[in-house]
Every structure is written in C-alpha cells, then in structure tokens.
C-alpha positions in Angstrom: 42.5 -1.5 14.0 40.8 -4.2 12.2 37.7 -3.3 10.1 35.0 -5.5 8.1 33.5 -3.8 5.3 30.2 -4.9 4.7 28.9 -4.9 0.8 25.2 -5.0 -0.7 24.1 -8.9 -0.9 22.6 -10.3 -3.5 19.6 -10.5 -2.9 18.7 -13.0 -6.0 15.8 -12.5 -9.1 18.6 -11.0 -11.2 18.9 -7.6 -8.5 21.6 -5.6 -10.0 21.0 -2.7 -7.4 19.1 -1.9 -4.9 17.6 1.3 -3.6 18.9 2.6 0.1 16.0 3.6 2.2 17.1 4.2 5.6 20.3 3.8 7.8 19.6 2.1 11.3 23.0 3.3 12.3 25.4 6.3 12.1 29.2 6.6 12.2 30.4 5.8 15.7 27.7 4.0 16.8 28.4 0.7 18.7 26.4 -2.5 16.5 26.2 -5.9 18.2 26.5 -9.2 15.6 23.0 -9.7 14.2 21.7 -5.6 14.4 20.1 -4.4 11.4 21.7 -1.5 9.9 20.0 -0.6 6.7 16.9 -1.0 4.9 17.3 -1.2 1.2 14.3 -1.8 -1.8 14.2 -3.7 -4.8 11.2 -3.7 -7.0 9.8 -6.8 -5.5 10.7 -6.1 -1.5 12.2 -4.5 1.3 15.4 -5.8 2.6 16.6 -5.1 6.0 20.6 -5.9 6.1 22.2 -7.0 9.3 25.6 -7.1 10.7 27.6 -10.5 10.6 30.3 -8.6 13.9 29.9 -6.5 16.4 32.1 -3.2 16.4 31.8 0.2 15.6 30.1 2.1 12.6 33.3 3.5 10.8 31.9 4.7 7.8 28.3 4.5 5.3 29.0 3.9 2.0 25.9 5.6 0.5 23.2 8.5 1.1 19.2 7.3 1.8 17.7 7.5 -1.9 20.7 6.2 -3.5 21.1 3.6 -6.0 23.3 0.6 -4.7 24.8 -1.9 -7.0 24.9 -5.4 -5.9 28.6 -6.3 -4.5 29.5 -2.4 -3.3 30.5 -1.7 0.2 27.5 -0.7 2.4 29.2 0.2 5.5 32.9 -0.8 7.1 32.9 -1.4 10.3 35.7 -1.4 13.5 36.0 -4.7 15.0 39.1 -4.0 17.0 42.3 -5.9 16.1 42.7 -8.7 14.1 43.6 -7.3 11.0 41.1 -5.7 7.8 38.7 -8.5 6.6 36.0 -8.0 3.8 32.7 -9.4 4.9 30.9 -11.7 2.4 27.7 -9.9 1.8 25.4 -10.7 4.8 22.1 -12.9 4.2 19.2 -10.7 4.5 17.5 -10.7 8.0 13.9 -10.0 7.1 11.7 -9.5 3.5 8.5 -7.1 3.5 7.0 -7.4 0.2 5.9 -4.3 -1.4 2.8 -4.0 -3.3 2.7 -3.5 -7.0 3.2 0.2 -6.2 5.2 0.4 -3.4 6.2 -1.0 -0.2 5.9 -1.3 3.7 8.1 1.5 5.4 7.6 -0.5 8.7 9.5 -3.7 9.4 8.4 -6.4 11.9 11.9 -6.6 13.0 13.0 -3.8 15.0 16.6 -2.8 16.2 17.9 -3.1 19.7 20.3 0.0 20.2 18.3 1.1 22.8 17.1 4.4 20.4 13.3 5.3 19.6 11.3 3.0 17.5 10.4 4.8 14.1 9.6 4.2 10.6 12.4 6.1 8.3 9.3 8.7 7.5 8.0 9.5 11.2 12.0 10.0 11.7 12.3 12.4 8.8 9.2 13.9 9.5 10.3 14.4 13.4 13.4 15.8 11.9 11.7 18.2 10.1 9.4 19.3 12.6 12.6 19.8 15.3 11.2 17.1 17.4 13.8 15.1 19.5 12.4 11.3 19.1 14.1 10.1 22.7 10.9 13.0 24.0 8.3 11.3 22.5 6.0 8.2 23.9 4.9 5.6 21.2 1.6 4.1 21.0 2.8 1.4 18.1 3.8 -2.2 19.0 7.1 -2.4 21.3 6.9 1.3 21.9 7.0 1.8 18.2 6.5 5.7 17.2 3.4 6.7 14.9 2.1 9.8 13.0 -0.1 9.8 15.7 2.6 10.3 18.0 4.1 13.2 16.7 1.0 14.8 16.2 -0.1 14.3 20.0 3.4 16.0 21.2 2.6 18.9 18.8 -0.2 19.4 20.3 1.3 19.4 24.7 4.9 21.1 23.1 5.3 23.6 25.8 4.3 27.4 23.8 2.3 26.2 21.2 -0.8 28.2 22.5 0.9 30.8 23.0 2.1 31.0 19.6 -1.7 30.2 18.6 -2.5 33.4 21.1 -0.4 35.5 19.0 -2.3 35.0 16.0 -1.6 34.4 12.4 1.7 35.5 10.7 3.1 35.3 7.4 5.2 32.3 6.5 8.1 32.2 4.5 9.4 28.4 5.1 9.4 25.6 2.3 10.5 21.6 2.8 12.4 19.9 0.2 11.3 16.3 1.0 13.3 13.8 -1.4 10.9 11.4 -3.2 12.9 7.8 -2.2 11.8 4.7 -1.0 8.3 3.6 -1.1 6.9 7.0 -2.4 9.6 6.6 -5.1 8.3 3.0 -6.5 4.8 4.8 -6.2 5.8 7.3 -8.9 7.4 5.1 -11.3 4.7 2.7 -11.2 2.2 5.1 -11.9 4.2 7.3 -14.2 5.0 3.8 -16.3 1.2 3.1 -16.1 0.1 6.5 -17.3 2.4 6.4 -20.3 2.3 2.9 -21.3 -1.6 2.4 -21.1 -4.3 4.2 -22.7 -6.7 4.8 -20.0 -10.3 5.9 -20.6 -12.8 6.0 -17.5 -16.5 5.0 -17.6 -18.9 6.5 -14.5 -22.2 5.3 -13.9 -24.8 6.0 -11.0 -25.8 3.1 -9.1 -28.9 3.2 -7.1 -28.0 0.9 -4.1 -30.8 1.7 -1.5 -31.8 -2.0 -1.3 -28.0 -2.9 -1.3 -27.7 -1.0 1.3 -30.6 -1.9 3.2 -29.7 -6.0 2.6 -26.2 -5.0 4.1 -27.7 -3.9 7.1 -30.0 -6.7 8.1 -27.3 -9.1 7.5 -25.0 -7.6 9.9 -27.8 -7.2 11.9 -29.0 -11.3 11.9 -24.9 -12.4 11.5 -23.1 -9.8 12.8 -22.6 -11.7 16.1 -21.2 -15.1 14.8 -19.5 -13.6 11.1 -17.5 -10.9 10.0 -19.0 -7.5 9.9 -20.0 -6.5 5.8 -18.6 -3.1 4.2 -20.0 -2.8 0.6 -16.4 -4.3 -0.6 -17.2 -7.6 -0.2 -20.5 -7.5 -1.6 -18.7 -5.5 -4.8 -16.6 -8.2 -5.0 -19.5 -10.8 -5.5 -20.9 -8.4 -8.0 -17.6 -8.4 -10.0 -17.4 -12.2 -9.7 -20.7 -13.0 -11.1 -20.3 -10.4 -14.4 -16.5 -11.0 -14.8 -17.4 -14.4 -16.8 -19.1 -13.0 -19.7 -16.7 -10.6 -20.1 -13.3 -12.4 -19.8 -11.5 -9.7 -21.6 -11.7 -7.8 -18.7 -10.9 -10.4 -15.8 -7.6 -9.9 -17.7 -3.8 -9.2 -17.6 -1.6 -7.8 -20.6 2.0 -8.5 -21.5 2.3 -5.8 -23.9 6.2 -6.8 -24.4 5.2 -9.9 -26.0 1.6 -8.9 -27.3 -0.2 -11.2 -25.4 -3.3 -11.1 -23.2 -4.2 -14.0 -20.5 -7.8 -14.1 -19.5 -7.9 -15.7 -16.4 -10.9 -18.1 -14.7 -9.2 -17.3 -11.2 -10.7 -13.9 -10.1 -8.4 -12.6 -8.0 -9.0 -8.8 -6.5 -6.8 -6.5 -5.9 -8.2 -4.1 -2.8 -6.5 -1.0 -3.0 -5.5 -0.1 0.3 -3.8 3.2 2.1 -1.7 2.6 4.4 1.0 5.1 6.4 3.7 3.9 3.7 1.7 4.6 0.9 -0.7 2.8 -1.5 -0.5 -1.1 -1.5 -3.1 -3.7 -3.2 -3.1 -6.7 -1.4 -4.7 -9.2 -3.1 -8.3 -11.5 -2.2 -7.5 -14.8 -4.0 -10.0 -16.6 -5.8 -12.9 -14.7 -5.0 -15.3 -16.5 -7.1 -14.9 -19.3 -4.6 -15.7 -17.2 -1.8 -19.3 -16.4 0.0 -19.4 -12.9 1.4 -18.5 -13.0 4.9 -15.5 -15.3 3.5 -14.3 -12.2 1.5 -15.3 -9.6 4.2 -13.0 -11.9 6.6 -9.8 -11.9 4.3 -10.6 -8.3 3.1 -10.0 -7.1 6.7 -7.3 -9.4 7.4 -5.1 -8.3 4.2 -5.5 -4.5 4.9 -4.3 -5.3 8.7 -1.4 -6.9 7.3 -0.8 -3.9 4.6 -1.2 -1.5 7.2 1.2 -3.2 10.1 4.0 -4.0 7.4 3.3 -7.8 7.4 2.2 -8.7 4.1 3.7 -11.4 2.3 5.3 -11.0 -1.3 2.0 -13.9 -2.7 -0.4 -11.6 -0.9 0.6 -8.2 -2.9 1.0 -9.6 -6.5 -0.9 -11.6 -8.9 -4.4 -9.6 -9.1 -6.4 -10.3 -12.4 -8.6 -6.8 -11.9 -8.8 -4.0 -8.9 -11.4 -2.4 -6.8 -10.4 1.1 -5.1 -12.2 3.1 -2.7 -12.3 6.2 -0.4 -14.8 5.6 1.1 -16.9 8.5 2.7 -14.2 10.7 0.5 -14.5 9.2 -2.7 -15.9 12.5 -4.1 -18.9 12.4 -7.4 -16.7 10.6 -9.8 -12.8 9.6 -10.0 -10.1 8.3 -13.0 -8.4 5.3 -11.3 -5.1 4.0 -12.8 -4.9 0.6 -14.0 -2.7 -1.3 -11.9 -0.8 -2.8 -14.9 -0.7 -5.3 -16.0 -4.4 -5.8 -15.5 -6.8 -4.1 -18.2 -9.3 -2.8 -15.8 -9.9 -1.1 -12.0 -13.6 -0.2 -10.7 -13.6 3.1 -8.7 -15.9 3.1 -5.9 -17.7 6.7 -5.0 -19.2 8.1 -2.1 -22.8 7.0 -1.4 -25.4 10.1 -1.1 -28.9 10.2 -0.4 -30.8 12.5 -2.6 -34.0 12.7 -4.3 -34.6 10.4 -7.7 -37.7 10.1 -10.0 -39.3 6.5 -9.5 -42.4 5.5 -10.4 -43.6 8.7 -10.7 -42.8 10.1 -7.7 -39.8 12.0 -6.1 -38.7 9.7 -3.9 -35.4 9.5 -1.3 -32.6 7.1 -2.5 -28.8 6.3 -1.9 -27.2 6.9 -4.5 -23.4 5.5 -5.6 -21.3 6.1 -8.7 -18.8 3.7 -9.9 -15.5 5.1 -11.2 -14.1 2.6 -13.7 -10.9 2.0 -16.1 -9.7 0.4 -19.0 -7.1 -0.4 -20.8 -8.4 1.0 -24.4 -5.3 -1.1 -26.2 -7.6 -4.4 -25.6 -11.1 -3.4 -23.8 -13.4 -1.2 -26.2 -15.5 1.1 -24.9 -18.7 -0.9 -25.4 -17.3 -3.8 -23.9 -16.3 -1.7 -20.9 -20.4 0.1 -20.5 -21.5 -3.5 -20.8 -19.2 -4.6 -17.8 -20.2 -2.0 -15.9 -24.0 -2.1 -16.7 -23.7 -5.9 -15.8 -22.0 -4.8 -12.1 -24.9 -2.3 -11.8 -27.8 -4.8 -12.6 -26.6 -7.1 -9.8 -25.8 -4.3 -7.1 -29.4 -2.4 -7.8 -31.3 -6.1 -7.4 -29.3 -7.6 -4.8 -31.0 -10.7 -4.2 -29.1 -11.6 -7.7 -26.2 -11.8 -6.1 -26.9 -14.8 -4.6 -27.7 -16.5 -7.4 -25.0 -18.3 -10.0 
C-alpha cells in the first residue's frame, strides 16, 4: 500500500502555525486529485488545503481547533501501490480574508464528494441538534445549507407539535461549544484590544429629524436611477467633513514603537455582522466619495462580508470605524476600538419622542451616537469636540454638502 502524507504548507508572511478549522474529509473517505480537505486560519486568512492525489483518507493528523505548525503532517493518504511518498506541502487552493476580528466561515469553493454543502458551524450546529444534513434542502448558492435551513426543518421535523402539545418541561441539557476558528480570532482581538487600550466612551443625543427627512426625499427624487440611502452613508459624509480638524482622531497607533500616523486618506471601517461573525470591511477614501457613491460600495462590501467573498485589501487598513445595530442599537453602547485606530462612532437606535423647541413640546427623532477613544492619545476634550463637530453637521444637514 502506498501512502502520501500531506503536511501543513507554508502559507508565507512568516506563518509558523496555523489554526485547523474544519476537515472536509474523514478517514476512509475516497478524495479525488484537486478536493479540498481542510480549512485552516492564520491571522490574516482562511486557507482551504487541497489534495495533490486521489486515494483514500488513511488518517487526520490533527483535531478542529488545534494549533498546526507549518511542515507537520495534515493528513496521509492511500494511493494504492507505488510505494510511501511524502507530499510537498500542497499550494493553497483558495484565500478568504478575514476581517480584523475574524474571518469568513464560508468558502466560495466548495467540495465535490457528493455530501451536503455546509459551513463548519451549520455542520456543528446540525450535529448538535441531531439533524442528519443528507435530510435537509439548502436555499444557499449550489444547494449550499444555511441557518435558515436548519431552522425551517425544525420547524416540519415530524413530532415537534406534539412535543409543543405536551407542554413545557424542565431541562437539564448543556452544550459545550469549543471557541475555534473565526469566533476564536474574535476573542483575541477583542480581549488584546480591551487590555491594551484605554477605552473611554462619549454619548451624545443627536436630533436628526431634518436628516431624516432630507434622506427621505432623496430616495424619493433618486431612488430610481441611484442607490438607495441608509443613514451610513450620510454618517460617513459627516465624519469626512469633521475628521480634518481633528486629525488626531482620523488616526492609527503603533503603540510597539510609540508612534501615531494621522492619515489624510479617510478610510471607514463598517462594522458588519455576518453568519461568521463580526467583520469590518473597509470604504476606501471616503472623502472622495459623494453619498450615493458610499451608499453603493457600503452595500456591495457587506454583500461580500456576508457571502464569504471579501478580499484581504477590502478588510484591513481602516483609519477610524462606524458600528451600528440598527433598529437594535439600544439608548447608548461602549464600542471597542478596532486597534489600531484611536476611535469608533457607535450608532443608536432612532426614537421619536417629545423635545422642548422654541418653546414648545414638539415631536422629534431622536439618535444618540455611541463613540470611543483611545485615552493613551485622544483626550477627552478633543473627543466631545469631534463628536460635537459630527452632530452640528447631522442636525443641519444642508452642511453636509458643503466643503
């Protein structure tokens, strides 16, 4: 019996180990030349490994969460006879770039063995749940399993009213779910940020009635020949235009070597959720952008977050962040600083309730802004004058269009 063992390649940028994510295979399956069998992380991207022969899965040389130096075996496979032969590390087949705090669980790539299509996390949450994965119709690209999915067969699994019928009952179960992969870069990278930088938050209420109202007719005149406008973009205009008296805050800080860049370039990092976990794709030189230009390239970086196709440029090099929950981004919120920057503006939800003006009780939307700073090089002065700046132009919106 000749066998090929297959070892962890390097994958270059000084990578001493990687991080296995998920096997594609399991010992005896059959693998044709080319098939991907593993997924493993660095800090910079998602690897998917492939197999240089075809044969049969003999043995994995690791568990999913472990650490994988660089030059250890991954997996030996059968290839019949011919002798035992040590496979020279096999050249990556695809990159997904994470984003500063994680990355895409979902490859664009996807495995021909003829077995359900599922991210590592619908698999181990299918597992979990007892769901057999060959049952269950996916809704993704090329039959691709979602969330979604699974929740849809929970909801037609033969006896599950019934059980509902038979009303509550105590439960005793618990889930150990091992924090690896994507969720695992999440926690380091925000643990690392917590300890390393001295956060402080500063909220302020915005009044953005007529912000809200501008929004409105402008999708209304353009929404038929430009992109639709959230409040993002026009955030992002507001940043823009107050970012240039205070370039201690458009900002990124080496604290290693002591030294702080203030950069001209405003690029925005968009925090955005995706069934992975958190990425921040980035909107390049926003300053040079009109609003529908940033609305356009807002939506088309969170499609590419969300699908698993954002490029290793798109996901790093942001000079300050903007996160947001939207309709569930609560009264007020302490954002982490997506180091290195110095500074992140929360966005809250937006409320319509009564406000003193001009004398009279009067009906207004209402917004606060959620923002944080790095207190090692942004006082707190220069951090309420930032923010006031952001809420001058957002409150008299017709300032926003003029430099």
């Amino acid at each position: 019996m000749g066998t090929h063992a297959i070892k962890v390649p390097d994958i270059g940028e000084g990578i001493a180990e990687v991080e296995l994510v998920a096997w594609r295979v399991q010992p005896g399956d059959t693998v044709a030349e080319d098939q991907v069998l593993a997924d493993v992380m660095t800090d910079k991207a998602t690897v998917e490994i492939p197999s240089p022969v075809a044969g049969k899965v003999l043995a994995l040389g690791g568990e999913v969460g472990q650490q994988i130096a660089v030059g250890a075996e991954l997996i030996r496979i059968d290839v019949g006879d011919g002798g035992v032969a040590v496979a020279a590390p096999p050249a990556p087949a695809s990159v997904s770039a994470p984003a500063p705090a994680a990355a895409p669980a979902e490859r664009t790539r996807l495995p021909s063995i003829g077995k359900p299509v599922a991210s590592p996390a619908v698999r181990h949450r299918a597992g979990a749940l007892g769901i057999d994965l060959q049952q269950v119709p996916g809704s993704g690209a090329e039959g691709r399993i979602l969330h979604e999915d699974l929740d849809a067969w929970l909801v037609r699994r033969p006896g599950l009213q019934a059980a509902r019928a038979a009303g509550d009952a105590e439960r005793n179960d618990e889930e150990a779910v091992p924090v690896t992969g994507v969720r695992r870069r999440i926690a380091q990278r925000m643990q690392d940020a917590m300890r390393r930088i001295p956060h402080f938050t500063y909220v302020e209420e915005i009044d953005v009635t007529e912000l809200e109202l501008l929004r409105v007719r402008l999708n209304e005149r353009w929404g038929s020949e430009r992109a639709h406008l959230t409040l993002l973009p026009l955030l992002v205009r507001a940043v823009v235009l107050a970012v240039p008296r205070f370039p201690q805050i458009n900002a990124r800080f080496d604290d290693e070597a002591g030294v702080l860049t203030r950069h001209g370039a405003v690029h925005v990092g968009i925090a955005t959720q995706t069934e992975a976990g958190l990425m921040v794709p980035v909107l390049r030189h926003a300053e040079a952008r009109d609003l529908w230009a940033s609305a356009t390239e807002i939506a088309r970086l969170a499609d590419a977050a969300r699908a698993g196709r954002a490029t290793r440029d798109e996901l790093s090099g942001s000079t300050i962040s903007i996160t947001s929950l939207g309709a569930l981004g609560g009264i007020a919120s302490t954002p982490i600083i997506n180091a290195p920057e110095v500074a992140i503006v929360g966005v809250n939800r937006i409320v319509l309730r009564p406000v003193m003006l001009g004398g009279a009780m009067v009906a207004r939307r209402m917004m606060n802004l959620s923002s944080s700073f790095d207190h090692r090089v942004v006082d707190g002065q220069l951090a309420a004058e930032f923010v006031q700046a952001v809420r001058a132009l957002l409150e008299c919106p017709a300032l926003l269009f003029v430099d």
